[in-house]
DOROLO-907543 format. One record per atom (N, C-alpha, C): x, y, z; residue in three letters; atom name. Coordinates in steps of 0.2 Angstrom, whole numbers. Last residue first. Layout:
      u      v      w  res  atom
      X      Y      Z  ALA    CA
...
This chain:
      u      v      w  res  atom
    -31     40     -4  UNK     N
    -38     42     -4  UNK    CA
    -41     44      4  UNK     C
    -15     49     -4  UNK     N
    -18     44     -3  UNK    CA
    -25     46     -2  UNK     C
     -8     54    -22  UNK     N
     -9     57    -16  UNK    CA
    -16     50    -12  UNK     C
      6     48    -30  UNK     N
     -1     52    -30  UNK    CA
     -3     51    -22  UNK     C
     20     49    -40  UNK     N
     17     46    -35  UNK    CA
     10     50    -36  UNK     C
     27     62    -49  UNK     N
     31     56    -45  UNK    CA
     25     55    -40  UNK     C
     31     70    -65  UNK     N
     24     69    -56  UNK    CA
     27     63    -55  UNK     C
     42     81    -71  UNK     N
     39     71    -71  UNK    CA
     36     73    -62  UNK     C
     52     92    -71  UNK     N
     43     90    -76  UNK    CA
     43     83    -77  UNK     C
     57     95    -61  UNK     N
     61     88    -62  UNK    CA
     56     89    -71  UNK     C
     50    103    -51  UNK     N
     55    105    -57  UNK    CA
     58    100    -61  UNK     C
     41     95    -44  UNK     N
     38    101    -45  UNK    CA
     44    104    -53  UNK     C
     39     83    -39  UNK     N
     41     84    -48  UNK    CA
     40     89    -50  UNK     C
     42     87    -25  UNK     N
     46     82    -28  UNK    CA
     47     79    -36  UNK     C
     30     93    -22  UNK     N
     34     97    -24  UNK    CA
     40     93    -25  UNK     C
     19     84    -20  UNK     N
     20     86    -26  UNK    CA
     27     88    -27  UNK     C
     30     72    -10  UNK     N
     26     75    -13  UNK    CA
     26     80    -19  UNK     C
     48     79     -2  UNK     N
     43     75     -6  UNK    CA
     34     77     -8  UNK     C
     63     85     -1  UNK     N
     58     86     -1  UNK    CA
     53     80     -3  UNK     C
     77     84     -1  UNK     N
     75     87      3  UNK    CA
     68     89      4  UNK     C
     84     78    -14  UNK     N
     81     87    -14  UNK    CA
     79     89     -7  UNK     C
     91     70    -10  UNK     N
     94     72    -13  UNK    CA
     92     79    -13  UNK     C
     81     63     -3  UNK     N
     86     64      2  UNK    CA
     90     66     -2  UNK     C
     70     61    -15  UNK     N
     68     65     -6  UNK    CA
     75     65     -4  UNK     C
     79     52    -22  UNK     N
     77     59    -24  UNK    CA
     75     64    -17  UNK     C
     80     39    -15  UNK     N
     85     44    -18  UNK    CA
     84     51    -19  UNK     C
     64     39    -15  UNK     N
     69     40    -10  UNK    CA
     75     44     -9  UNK     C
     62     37    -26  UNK     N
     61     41    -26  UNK    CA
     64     42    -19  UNK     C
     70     24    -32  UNK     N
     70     30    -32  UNK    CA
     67     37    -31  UNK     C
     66     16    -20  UNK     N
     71     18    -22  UNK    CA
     74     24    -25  UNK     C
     53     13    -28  UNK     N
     54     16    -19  UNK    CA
     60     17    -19  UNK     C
     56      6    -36  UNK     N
     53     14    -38  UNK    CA
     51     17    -31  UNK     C
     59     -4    -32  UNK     N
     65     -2    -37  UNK    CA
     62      6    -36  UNK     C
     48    -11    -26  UNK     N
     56     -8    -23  UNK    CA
     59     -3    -25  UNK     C
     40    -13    -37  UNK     N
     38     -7    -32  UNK    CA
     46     -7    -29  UNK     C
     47    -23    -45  UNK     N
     46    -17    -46  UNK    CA
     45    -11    -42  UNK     C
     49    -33    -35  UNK     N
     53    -31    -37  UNK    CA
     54    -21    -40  UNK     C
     34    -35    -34  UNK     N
     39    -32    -26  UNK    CA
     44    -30    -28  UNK     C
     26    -29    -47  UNK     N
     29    -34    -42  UNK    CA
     32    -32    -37  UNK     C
      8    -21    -48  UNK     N
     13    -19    -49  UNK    CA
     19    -25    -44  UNK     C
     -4    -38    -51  UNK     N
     -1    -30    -51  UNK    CA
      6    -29    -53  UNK     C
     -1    -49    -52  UNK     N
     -6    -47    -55  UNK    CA
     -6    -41    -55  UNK     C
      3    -48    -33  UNK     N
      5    -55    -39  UNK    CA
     -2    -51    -42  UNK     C
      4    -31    -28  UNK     N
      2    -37    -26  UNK    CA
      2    -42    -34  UNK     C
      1    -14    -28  UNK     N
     10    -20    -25  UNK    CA
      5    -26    -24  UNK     C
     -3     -4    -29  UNK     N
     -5    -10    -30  UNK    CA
     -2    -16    -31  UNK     C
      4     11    -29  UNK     N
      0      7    -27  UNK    CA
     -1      1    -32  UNK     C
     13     25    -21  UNK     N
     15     16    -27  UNK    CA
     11     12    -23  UNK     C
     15     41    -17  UNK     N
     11     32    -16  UNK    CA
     13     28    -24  UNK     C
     19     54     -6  UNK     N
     21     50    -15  UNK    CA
     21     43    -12  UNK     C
     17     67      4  UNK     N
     16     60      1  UNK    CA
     18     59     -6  UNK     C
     12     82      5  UNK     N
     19     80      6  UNK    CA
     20     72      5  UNK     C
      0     81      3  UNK     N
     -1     82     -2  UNK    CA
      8     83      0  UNK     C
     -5     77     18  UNK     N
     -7     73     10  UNK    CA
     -2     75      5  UNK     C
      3     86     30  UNK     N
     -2     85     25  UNK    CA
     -2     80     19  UNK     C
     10     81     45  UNK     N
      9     82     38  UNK    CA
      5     83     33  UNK     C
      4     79     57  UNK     N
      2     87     56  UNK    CA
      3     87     49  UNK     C
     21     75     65  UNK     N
     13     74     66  UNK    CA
     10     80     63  UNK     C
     33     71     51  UNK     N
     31     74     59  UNK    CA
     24     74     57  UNK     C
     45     68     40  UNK     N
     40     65     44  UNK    CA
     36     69     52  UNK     C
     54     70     30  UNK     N
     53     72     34  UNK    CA
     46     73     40  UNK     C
     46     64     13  UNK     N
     50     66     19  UNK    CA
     50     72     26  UNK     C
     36     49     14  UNK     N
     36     56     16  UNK    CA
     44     58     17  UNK     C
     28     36      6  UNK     N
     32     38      7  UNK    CA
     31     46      8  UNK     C
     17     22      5  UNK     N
     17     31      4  UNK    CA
     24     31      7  UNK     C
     11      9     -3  UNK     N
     17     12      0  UNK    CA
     17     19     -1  UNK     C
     -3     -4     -3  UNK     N
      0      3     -5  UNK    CA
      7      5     -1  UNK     C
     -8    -21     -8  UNK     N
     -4    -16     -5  UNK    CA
     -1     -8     -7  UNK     C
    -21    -29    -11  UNK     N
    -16    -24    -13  UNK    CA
    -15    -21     -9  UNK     C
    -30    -41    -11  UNK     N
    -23    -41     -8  UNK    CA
    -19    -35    -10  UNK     C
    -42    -42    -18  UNK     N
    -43    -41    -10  UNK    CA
    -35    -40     -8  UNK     C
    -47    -36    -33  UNK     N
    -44    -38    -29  UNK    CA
    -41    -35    -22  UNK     C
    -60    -35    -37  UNK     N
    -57    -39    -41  UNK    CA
    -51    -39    -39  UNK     C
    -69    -27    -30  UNK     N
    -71    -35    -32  UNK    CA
    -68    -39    -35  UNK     C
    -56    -22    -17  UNK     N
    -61    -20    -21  UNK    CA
    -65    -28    -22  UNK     C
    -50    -13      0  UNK     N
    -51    -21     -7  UNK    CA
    -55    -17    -11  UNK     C
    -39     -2      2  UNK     N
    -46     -4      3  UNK    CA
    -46    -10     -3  UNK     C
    -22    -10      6  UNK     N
    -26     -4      2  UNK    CA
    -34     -7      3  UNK     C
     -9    -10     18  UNK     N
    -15    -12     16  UNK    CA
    -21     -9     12  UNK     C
      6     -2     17  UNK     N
     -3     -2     21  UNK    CA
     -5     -7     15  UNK     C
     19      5     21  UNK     N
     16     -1     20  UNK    CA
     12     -3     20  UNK     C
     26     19     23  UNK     N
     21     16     27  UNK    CA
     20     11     20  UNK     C
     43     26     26  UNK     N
     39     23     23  UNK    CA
     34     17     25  UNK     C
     49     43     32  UNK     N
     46     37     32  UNK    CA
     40     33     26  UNK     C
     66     48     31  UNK     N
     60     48     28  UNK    CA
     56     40     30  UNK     C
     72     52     42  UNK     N
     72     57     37  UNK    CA
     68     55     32  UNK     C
     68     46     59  UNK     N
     72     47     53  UNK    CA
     68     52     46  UNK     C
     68     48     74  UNK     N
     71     51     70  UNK    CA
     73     49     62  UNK     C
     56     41     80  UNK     N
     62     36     76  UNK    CA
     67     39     73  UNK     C
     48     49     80  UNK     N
     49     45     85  UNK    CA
     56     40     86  UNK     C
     44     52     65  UNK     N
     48     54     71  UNK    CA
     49     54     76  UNK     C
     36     40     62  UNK     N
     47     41     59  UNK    CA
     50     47     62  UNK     C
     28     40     68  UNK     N
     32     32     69  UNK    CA
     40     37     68  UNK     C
     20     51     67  UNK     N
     24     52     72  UNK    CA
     30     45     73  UNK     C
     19     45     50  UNK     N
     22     52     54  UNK    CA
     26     51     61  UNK     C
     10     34     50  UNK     N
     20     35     49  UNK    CA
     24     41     51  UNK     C
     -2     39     54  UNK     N
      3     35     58  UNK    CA
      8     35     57  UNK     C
     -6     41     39  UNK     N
     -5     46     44  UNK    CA
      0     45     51  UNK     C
    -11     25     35  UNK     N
     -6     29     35  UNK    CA
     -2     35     38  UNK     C
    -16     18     51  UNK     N
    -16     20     44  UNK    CA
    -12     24     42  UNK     C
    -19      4     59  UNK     N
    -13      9     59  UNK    CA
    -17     13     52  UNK     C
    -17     -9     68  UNK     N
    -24     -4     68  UNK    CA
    -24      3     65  UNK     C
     -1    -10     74  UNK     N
    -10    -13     72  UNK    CA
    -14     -9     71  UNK     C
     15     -9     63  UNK     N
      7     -6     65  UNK    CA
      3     -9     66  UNK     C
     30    -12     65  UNK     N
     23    -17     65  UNK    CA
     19    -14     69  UNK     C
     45     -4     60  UNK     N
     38     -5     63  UNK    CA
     33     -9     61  UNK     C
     61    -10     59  UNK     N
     55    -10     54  UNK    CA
     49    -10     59  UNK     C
     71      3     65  UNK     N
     68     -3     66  UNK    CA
     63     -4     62  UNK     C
     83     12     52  UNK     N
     77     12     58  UNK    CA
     76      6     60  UNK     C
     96     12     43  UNK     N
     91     11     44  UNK    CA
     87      9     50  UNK     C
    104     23     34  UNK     N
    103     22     40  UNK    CA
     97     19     42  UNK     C
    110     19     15  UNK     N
    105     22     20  UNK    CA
    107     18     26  UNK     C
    119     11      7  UNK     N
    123     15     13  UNK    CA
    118     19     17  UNK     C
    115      4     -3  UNK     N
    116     12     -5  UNK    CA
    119     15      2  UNK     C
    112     -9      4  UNK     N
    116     -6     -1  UNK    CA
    119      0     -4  UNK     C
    102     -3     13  UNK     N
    107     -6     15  UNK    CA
    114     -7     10  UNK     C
     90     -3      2  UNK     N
     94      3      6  UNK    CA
    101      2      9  UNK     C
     90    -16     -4  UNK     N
     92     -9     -8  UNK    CA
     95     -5     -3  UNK     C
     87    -21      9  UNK     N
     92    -25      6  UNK    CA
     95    -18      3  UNK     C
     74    -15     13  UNK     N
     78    -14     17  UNK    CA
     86    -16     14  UNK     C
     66    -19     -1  UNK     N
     69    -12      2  UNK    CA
     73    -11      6  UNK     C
     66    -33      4  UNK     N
     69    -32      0  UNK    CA
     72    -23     -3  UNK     C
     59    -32     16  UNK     N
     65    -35     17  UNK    CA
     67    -32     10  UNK     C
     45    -26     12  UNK     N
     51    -21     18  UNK    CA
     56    -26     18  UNK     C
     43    -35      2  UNK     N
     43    -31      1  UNK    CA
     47    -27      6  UNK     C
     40    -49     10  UNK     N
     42    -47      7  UNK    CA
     46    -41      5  UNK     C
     31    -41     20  UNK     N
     35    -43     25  UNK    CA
     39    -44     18  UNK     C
     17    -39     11  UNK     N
     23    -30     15  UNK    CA
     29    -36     19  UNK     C
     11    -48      3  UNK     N
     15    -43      1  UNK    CA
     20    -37      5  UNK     C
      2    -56     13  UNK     N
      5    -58      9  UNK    CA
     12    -53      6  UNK     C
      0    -48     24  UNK     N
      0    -54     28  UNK    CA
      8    -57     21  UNK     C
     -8    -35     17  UNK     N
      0    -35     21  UNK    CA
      2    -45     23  UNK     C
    -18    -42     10  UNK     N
    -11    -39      8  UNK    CA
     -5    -37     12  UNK     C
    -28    -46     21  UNK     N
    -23    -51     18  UNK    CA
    -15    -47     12  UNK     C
    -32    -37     27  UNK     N
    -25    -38     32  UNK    CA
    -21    -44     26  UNK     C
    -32    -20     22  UNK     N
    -32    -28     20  UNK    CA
    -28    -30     24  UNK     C
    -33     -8     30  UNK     N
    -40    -10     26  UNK    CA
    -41    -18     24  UNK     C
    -20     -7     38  UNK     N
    -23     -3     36  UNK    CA
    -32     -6     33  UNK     C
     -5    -13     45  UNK     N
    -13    -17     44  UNK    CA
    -16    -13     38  UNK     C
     10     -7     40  UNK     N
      3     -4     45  UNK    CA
     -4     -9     41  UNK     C
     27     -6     44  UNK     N
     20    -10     41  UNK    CA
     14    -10     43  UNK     C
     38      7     39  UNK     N
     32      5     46  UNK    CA
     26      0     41  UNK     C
     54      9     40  UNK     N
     49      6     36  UNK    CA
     41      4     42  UNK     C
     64     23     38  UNK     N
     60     18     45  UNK    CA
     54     15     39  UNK     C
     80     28     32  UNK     N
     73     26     31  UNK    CA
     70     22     39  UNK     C
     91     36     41  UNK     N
     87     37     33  UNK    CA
     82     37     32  UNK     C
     90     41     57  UNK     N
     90     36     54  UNK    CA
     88     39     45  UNK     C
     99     45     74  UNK     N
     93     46     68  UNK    CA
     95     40     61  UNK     C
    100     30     85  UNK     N
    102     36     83  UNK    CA
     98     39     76  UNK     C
     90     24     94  UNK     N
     96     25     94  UNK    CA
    101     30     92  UNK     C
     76     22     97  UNK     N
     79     26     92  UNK    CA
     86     28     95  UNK     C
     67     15    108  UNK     N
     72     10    101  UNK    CA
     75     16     97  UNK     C
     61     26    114  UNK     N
     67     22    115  UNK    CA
     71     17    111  UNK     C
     54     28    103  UNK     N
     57     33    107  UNK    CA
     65     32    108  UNK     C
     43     17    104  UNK     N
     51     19     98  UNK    CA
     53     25     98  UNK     C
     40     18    117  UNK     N
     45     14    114  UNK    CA
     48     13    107  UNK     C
     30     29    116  UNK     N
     38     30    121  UNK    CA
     42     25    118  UNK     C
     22     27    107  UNK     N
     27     33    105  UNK    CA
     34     30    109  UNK     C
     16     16    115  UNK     N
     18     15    108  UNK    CA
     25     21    106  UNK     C
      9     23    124  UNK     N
     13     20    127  UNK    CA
     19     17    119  UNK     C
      2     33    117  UNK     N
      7     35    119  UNK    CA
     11     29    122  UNK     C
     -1     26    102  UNK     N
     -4     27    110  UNK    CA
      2     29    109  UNK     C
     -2     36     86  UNK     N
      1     31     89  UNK    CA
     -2     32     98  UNK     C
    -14     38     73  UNK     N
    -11     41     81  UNK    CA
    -10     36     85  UNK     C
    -24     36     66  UNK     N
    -18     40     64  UNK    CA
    -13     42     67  UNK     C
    -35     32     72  UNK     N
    -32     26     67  UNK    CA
    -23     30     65  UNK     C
    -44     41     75  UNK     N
    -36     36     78  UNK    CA
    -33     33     76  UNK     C
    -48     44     63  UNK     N
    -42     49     65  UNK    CA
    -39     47     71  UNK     C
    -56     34     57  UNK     N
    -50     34     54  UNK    CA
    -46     40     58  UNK     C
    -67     27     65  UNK     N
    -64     32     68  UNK    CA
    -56     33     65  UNK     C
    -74     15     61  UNK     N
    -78     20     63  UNK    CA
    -72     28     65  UNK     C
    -64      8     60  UNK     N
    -67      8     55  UNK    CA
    -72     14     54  UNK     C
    -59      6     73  UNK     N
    -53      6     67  UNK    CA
    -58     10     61  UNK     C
    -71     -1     79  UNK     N
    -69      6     80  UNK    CA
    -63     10     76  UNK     C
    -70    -15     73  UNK     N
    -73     -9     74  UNK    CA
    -74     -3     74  UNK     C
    -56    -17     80  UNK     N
    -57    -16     73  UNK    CA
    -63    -12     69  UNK     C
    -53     -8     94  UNK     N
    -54    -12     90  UNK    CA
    -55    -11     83  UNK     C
    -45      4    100  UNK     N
    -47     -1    104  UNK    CA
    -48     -7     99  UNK     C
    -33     14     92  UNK     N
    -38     12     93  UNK    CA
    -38      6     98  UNK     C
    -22     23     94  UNK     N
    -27     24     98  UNK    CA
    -34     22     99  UNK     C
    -11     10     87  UNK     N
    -15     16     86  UNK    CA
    -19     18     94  UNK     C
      4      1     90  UNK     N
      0      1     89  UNK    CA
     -4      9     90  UNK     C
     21     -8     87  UNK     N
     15     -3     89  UNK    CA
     11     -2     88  UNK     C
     35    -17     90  UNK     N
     29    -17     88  UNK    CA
     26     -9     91  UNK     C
     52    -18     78  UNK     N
     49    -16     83  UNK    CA
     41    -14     82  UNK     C
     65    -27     72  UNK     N
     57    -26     72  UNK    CA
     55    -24     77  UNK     C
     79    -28     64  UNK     N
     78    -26     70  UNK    CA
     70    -23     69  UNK     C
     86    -40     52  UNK     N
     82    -34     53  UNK    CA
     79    -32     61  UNK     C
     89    -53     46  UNK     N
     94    -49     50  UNK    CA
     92    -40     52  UNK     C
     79    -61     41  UNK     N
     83    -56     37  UNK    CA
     88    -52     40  UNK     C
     71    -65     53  UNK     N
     75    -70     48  UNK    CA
     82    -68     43  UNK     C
     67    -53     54  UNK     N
     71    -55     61  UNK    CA
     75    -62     56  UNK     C
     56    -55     43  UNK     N
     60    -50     44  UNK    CA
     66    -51     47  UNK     C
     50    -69     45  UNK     N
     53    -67     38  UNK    CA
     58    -60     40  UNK     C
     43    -67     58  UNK     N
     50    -71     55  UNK    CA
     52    -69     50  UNK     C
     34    -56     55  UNK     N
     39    -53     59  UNK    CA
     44    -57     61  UNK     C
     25    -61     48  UNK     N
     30    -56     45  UNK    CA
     36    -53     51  UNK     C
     21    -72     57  UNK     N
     25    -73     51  UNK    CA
     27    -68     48  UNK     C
     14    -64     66  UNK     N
     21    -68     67  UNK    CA
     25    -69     63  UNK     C
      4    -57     60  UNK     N
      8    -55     63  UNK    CA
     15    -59     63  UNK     C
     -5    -58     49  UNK     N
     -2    -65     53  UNK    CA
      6    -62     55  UNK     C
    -20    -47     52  UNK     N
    -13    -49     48  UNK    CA
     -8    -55     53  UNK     C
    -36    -55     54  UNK     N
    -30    -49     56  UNK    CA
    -25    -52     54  UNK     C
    -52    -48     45  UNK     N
    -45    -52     49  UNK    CA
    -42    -49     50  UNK     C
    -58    -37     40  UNK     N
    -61    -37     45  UNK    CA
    -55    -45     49  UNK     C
    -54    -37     26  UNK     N
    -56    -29     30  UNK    CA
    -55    -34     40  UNK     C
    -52    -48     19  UNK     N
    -47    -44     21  UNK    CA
    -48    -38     26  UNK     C
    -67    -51     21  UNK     N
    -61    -55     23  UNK    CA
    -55    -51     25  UNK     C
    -73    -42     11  UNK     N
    -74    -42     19  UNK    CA
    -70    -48     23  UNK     C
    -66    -50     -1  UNK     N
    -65    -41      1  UNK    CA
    -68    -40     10  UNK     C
    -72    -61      1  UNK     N
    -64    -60      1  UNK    CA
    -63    -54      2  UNK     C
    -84    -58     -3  UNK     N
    -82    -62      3  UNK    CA
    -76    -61      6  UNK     C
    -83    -54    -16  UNK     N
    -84    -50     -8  UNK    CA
    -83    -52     -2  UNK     C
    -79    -65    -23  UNK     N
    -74    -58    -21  UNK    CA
    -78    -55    -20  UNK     C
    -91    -75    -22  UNK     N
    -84    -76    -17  UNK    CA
    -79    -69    -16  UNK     C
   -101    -66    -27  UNK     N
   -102    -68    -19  UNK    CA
    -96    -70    -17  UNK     C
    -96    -66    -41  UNK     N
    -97    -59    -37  UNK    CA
    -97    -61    -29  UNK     C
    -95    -81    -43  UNK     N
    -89    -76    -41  UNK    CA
    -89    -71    -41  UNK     C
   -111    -81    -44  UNK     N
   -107    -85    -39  UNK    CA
    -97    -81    -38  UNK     C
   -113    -72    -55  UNK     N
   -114    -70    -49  UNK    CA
   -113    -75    -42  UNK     C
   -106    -80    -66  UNK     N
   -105    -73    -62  UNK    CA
   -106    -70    -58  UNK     C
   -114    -93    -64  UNK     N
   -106    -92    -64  UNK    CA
   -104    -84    -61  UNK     C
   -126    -87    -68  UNK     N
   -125    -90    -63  UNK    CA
   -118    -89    -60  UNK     C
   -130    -71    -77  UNK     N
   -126    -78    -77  UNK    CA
   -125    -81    -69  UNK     C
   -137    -58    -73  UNK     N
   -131    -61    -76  UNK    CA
   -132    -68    -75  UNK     C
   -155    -55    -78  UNK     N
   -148    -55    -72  UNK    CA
   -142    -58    -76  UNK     C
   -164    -58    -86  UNK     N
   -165    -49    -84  UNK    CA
   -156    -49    -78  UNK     C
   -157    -69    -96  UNK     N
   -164    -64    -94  UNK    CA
   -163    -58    -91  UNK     C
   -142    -69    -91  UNK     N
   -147    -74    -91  UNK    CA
   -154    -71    -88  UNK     C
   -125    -62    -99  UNK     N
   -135    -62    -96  UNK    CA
   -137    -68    -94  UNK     C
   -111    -55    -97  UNK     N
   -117    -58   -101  UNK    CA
   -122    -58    -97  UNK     C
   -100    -50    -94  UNK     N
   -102    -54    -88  UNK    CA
   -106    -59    -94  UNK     C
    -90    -39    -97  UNK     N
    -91    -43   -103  UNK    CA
    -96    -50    -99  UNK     C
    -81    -36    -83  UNK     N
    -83    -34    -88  UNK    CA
    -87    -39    -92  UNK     C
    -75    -33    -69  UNK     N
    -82    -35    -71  UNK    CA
    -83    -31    -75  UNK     C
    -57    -31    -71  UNK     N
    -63    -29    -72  UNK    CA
    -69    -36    -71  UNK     C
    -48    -38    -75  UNK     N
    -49    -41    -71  UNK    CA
    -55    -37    -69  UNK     C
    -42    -37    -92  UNK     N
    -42    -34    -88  UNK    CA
    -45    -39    -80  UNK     C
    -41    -44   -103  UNK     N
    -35    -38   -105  UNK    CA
    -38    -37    -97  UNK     C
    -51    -55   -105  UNK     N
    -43    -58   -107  UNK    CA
    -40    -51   -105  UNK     C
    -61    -49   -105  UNK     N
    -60    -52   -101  UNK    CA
    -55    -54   -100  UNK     C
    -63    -42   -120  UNK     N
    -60    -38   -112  UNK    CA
    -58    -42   -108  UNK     C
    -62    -48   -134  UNK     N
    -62    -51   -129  UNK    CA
    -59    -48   -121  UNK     C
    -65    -36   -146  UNK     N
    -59    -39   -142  UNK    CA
    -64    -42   -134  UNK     C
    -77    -39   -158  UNK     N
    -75    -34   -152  UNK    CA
    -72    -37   -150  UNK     C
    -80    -40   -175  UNK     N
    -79    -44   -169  UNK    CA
    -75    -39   -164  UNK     C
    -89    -33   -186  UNK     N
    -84    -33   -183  UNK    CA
    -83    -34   -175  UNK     C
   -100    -38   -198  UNK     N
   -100    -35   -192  UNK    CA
    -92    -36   -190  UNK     C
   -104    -26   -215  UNK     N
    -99    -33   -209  UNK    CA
   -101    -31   -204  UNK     C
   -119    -20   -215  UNK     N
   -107    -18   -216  UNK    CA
   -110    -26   -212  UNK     C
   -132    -26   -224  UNK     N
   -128    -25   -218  UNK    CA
   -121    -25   -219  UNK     C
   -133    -20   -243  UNK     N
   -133    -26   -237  UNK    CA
   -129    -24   -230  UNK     C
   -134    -12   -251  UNK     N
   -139    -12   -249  UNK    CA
   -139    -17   -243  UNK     C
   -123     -9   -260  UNK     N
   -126    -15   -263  UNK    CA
   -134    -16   -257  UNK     C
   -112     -2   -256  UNK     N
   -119      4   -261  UNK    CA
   -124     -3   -262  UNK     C
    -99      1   -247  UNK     N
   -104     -2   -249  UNK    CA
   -111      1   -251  UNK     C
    -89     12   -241  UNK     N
    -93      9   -248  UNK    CA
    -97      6   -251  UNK     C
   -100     18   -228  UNK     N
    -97     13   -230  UNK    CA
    -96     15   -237  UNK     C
    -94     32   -217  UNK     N
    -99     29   -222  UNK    CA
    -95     23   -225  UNK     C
């Protein structure tokens, strides 16, 4: 209730300015029964951009100089899918390496390994194009420091997460970490996810996963994501476990599970 006893409207009190705190479509305005011109021309470009990232393909080459630049061993492979397409219509190839793919990180596995980092296309080609070649080199730098054994960095086409599985056991190693591409939205088309697993094999469930999403400029940094890939790392190779059961005693939830 107001003090006011004089009969006049309370003050009004000015609302914060949303559009400065978020990147939401918020606070658009009107013109009559529709929004505003302005906002519905940058509705039409970030979708544009959101079916842009679905439907290109990641600039392969480039991430795989940036790596081999870095003094990194890269090995390619791909899904049991045929197209992109069919990538879209059929998320459980999307999960499954071809066999001819298995054999040859089969044969690149040298010996078992720490981490295998798999960069898999997944929904944005522009987030991986931009942020996972980044990102896996300076993970690879952390690990490399800590004295982890590192895999060949995989380059997944047509890939999605599930895919890390048979990658890091084909690879022997002890945990796999997938680099994908997250679905775009309208307010951004470049975000990257990172799931990490330990003990990787075909048949894992979700809920053995821990994700850091939204690795991209305006989100979470590459520095930061690293850093928090690191620790949870540390952690899976310290307890032997990941997902829920990784903050099962610790009482801190580490990561979340993928859509």
């Amino acid at each position: 209730m107001s003090d006011r006893d004089d009969g006049a409207p309370p003050e009004r009190i000015a609302a914060p300015d949303l559009r400065r705190l978020t990147a939401a479509r918020v606070a658009l305005g009107h013109a009559g029964g529709g929004v505003p011109t302005g906002a519905h021309q940058r509705f039409l470009l970030d979708h544009a951009r959101a079916r842009e990232a679905v439907w290109t393909k990641v600039d392969w080459p480039a991430v795989r100089e940036l790596l081999e630049g870095g003094g990194l061993t890269v090995a390619e492979a791909e899904s049991l899918v045929r197209d992109r397409a069919e990538y879209l219509r059929r998320p459980d190839l999307g999960r499954r390496l071809s066999p001819e793919a298995s054999a040859r990180l089969s044969e690149a596995a040298e010996a078992p390994s720490d981490l295998c980092i798999v960069i898999a296309d997944g929904l944005s080609a522009t987030a991986v194009t931009l942020n996972a070649g980044p990102l896996a080199a300076r993970v690879s730098a952390i690990a490399q420091a800590r004295g982890w054994r590192l895999a060949p960095v995989v380059l997944a086409r047509e890939a999605r997460v599930a895919l890390g599985d048979e990658a890091g056991a084909a690879l022997r190693a002890r945990i796999a970490l997938v680099l994908v591409g997250e679905r775009p939205g309208l307010s951004a088309a470049d975000s990257l996810g990172a799931y990490l697993t330990f003990d990787p094999k075909p048949g894992t469930p979700d809920s053995r996963r821990n994700c850091i999403s939204n690795i991209r400029e305006g989100g979470l940094s590459i520095e930061r994501a690293a850093r928090q890939i690191e620790d949870l790392g540390a952690r899976m190779l310290e307890e032997g476990r990941s997902g829920v059961a990784l903050g099962r005693d610790g009482g801190r939830a580490i990561g979340s599970l993928p859509g």
